[in-house]
N, CA, C and O atoms as a MOPAC input file, in Angstrom:
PM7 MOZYME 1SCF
protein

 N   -133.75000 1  -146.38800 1    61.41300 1
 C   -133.54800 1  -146.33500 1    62.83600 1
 C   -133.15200 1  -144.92100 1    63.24500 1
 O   -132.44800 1  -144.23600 1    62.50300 1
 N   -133.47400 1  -144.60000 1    64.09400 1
 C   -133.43000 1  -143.00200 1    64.80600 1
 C   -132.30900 1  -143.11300 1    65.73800 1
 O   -132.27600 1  -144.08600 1    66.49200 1
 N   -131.42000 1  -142.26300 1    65.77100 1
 C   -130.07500 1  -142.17900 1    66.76700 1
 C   -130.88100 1  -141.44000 1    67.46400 1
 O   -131.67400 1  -140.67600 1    66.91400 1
 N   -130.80700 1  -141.54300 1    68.53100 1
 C   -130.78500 1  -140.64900 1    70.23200 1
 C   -129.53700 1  -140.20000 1    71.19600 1
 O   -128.67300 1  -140.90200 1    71.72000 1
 N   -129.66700 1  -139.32200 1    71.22700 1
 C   -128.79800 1  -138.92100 1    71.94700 1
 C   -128.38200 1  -138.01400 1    73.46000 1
 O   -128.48600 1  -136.78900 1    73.41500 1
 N   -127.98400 1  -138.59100 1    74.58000 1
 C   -128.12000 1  -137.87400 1    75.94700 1
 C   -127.41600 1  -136.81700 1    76.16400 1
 O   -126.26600 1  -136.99300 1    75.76400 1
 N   -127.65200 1  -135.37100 1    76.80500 1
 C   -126.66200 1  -134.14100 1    76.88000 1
 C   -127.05900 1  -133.63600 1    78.32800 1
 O   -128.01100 1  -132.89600 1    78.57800 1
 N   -126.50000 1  -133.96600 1    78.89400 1
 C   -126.61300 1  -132.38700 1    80.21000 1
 C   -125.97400 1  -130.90100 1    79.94600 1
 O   -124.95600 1  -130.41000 1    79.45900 1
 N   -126.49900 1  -130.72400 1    80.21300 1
 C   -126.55600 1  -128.80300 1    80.53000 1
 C   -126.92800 1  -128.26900 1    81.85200 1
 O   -127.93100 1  -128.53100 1    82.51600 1
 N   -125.59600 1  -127.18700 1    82.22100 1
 C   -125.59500 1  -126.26400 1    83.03100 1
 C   -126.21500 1  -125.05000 1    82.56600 1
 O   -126.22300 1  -124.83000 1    81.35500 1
 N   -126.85900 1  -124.04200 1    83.56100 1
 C   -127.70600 1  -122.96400 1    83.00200 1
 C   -127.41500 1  -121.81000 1    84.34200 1
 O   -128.10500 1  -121.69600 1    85.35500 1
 N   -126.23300 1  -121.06100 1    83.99300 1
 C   -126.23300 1  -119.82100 1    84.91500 1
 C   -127.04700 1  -118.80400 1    84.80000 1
 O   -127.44400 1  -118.62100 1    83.64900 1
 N   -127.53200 1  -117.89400 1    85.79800 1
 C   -128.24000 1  -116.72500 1    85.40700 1
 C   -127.55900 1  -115.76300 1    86.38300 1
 O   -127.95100 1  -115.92000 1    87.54000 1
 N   -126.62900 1  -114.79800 1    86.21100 1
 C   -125.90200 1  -114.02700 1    87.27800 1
 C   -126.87900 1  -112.61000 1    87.38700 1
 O   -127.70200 1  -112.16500 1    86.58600 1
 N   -126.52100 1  -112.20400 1    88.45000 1
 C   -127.11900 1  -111.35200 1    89.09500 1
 C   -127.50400 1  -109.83200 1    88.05100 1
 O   -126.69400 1  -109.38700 1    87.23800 1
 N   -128.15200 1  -109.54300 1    88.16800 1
 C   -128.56700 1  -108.38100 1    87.07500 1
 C   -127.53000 1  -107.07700 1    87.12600 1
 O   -127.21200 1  -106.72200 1    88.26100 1
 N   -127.08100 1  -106.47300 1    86.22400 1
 C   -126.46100 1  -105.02000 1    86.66700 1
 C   -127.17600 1  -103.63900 1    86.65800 1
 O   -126.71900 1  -102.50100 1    86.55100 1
 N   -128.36000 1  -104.07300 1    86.79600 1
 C   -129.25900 1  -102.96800 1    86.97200 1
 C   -129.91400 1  -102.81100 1    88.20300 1
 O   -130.32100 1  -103.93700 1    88.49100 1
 N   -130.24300 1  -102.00000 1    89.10800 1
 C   -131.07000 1  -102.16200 1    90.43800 1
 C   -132.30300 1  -102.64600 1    89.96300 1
 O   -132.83300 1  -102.64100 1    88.85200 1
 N   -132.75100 1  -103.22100 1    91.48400 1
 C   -133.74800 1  -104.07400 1    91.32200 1
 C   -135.15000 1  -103.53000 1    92.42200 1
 O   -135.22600 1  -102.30400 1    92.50900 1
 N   -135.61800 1  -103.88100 1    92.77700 1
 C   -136.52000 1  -103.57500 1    93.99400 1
 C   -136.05800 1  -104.53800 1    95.25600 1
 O   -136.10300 1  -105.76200 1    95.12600 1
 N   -135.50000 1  -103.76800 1    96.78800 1
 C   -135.43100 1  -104.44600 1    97.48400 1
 C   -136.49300 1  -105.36900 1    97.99700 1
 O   -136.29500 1  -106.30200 1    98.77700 1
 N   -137.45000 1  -105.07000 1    97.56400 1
 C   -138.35900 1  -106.42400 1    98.75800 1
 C   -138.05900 1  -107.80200 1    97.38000 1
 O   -138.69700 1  -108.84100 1    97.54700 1
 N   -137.34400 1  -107.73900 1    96.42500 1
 C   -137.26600 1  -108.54100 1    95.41200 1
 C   -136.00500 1  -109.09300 1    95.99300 1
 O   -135.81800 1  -110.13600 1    95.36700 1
 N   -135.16400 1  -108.96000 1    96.75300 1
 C   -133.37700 1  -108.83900 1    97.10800 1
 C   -133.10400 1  -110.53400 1    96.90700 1
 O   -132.15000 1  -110.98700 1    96.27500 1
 N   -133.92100 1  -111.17400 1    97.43500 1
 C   -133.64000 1  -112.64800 1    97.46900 1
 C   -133.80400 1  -113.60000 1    96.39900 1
 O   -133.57800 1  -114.80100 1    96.25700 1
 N   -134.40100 1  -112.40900 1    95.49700 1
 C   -134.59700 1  -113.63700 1    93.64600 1
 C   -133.88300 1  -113.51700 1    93.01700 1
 O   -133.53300 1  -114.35700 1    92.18900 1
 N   -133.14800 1  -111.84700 1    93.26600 1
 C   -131.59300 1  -111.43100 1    92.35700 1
 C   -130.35200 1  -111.13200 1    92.81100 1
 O   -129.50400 1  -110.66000 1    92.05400 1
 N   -130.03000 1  -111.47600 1    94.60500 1
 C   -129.00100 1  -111.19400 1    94.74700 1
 C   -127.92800 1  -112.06500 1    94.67900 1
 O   -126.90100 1  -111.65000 1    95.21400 1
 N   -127.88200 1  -113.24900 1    94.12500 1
 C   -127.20300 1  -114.45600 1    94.01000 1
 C   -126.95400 1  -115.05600 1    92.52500 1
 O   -128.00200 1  -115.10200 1    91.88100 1
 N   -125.79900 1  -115.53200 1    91.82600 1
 C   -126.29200 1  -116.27300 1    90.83200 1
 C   -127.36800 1  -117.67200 1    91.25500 1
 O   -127.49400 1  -118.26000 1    92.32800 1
 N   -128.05800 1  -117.89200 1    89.89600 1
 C   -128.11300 1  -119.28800 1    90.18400 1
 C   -127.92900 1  -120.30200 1    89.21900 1
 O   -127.88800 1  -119.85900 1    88.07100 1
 N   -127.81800 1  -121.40000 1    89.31600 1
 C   -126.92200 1  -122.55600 1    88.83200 1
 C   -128.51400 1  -123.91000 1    87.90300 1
 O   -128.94600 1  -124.66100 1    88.77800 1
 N   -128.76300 1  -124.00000 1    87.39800 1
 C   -129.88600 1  -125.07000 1    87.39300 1
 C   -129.15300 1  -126.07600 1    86.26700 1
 O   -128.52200 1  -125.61900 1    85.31400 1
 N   -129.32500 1  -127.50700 1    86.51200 1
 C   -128.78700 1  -128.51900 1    85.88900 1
 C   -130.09000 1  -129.19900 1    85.30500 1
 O   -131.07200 1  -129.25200 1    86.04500 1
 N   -130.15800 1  -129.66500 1    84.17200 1
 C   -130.91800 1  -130.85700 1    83.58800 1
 C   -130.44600 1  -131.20600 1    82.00200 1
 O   -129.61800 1  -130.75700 1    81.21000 1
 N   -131.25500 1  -132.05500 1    82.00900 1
 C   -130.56900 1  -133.51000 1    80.66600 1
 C   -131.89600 1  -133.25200 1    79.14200 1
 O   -133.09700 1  -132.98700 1    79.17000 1
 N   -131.16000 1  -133.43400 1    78.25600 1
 C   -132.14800 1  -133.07600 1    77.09900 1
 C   -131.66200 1  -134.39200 1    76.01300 1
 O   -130.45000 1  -134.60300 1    75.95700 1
 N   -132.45600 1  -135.14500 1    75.28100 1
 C   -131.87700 1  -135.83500 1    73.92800 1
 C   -132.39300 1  -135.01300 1    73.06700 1
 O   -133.31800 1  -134.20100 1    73.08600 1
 N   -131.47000 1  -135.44100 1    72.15100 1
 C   -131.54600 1  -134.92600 1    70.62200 1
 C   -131.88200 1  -136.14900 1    69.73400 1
 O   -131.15800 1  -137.07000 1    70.11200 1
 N   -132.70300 1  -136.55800 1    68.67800 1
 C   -132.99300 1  -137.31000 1    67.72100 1
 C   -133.27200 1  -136.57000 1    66.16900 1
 O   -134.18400 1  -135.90700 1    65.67500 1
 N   -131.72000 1  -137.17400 1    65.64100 1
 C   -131.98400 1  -136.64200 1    64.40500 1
 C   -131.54700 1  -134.72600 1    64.26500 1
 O   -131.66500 1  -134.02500 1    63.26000 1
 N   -131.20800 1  -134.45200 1    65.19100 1
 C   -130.96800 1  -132.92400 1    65.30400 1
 C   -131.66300 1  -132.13000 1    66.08500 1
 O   -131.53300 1  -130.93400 1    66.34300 1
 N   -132.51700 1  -133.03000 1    66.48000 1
 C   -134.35500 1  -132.48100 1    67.12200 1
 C   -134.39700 1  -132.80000 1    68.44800 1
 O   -134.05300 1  -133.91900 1    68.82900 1
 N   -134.93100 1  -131.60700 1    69.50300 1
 C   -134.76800 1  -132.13900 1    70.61200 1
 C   -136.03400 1  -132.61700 1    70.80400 1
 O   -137.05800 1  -132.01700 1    70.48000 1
 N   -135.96800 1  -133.83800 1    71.39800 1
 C   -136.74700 1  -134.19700 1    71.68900 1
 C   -137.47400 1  -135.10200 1    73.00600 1
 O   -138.34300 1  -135.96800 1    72.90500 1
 N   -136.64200 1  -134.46000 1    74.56800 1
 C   -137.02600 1  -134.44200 1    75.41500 1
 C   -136.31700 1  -133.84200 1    76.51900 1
 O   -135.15000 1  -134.23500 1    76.52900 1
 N   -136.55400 1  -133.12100 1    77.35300 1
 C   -135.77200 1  -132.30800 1    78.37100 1
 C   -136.30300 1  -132.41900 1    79.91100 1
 O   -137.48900 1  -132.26100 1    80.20200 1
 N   -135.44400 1  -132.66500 1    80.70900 1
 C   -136.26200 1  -132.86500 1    81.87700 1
 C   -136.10500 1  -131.90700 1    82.94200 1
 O   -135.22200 1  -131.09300 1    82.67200 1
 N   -136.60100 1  -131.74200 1    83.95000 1
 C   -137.11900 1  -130.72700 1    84.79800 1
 C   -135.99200 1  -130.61700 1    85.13400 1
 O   -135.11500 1  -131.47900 1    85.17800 1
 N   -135.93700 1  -129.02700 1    85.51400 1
 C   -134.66300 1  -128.22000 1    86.02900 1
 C   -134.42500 1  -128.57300 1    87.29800 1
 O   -135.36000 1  -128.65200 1    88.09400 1
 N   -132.61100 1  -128.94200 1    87.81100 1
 C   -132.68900 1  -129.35900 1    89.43500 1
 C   -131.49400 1  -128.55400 1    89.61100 1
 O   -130.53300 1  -128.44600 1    88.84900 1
 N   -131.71100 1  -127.98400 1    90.78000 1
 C   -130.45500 1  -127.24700 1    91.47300 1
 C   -129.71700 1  -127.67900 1    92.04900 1
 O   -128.81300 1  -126.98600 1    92.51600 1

């Protein structure tokens, strides 16, 4: 029998410390935050679901 197992994960990406291109200002001036759920079977992941903010 195969154990399964449910995990959520948070995934920050903070703002870069390098300049960027202003007409870009709105993809890097903010962190952002994305949440989703992954199992593990056996050590192995083996399903992850779409990223939600």
């Amino acid at each position: 029998m195969q154990s399964m197992d449910t995990y959520a994960a948070t995934v920050t990406v903070d703002v870069p410390t390098f300049q960027r291109e202003l007409k870009d200002k709105d993809l890097w001036s903010k962190p952002v935050n994305a949440k989703f759920h992954f199992k593990l079977a056996n050590g192995k992941l083996t399903e992850v679901s779409q990223a939600s903010r």
